[in-house]
C-alpha positions, 0 to 999 in steps of 0.5 A: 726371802719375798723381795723386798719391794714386796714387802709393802704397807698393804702386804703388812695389812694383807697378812693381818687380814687373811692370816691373822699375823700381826709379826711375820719374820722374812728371814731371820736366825735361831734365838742365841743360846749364848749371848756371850758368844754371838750377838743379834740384830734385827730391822723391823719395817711396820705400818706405822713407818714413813717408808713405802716397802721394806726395802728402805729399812731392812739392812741398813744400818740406821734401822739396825736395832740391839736384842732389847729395841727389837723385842721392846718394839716387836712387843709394842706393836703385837699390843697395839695389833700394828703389823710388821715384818721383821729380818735379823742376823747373828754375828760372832762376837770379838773376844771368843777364844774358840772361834779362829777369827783369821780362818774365818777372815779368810773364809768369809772375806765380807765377815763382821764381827760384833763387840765383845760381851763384856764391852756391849753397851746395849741393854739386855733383854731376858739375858740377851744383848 
């Protein structure tokens, strides 16, 4: 992944510019097939933020955004022509009866886990949350 530094207002502005790309995903994972079972999180640093790079906003956790503020934005900006980039992760949810939460634990010392489903409280988006 670029470094984060890197990751500026003029760089937003040069991807637009030479590629055309108002969105640029930096790093991300796959769409989930099953929001019951993993939830994702996004952080979304733009040209319209008060911050000079990327490096401010993306993983902390006051820019973290459910499946539904990151796809109501992500599709307010490509409107607007506004560019941005765009980092995410997906995290196992609580609650599963398949996955072996100790084994994981162990395995993953530094793991998180998101809510279970039927306690998320973020709205959902096209059958995602």
């Amino acid at each position: 992944m670029k470094q984060l530094e890197k990751v500026t207002k003029e760089y937003l502005k040069e991807q637009l510019s030479t590629l055309g790309w108002i969105g640029t995903r930096m790093s991300s994972t796959n769409i989930i097939e099953n929001p019951k079972l993993k939830k994702r999180y996004f952080w979304i640093y733009h040209y319209e933020m008060p911050y000079e790079s990327a490096k401010e906003v993306f993983w902390k956790e006051e820019h973290k955004l459910s499946f539904k503020k990151a796809m109501d934005l992500m599709n307010k900006l490509k409107e607007k022509k506004i560019p941005y980039a765009m980092v995410s992760i997906t995290l196992y949810r609580l609650g599963i009866k398949v996955y072996d939460y100790e084994k994981l634990k162990q395995k993953y010392p530094d793991i998180e886990f998101a809510v279970a489903f039927d306690k998320d409280t973020d709205e959902e988006y096209k059958g995602c949350r």
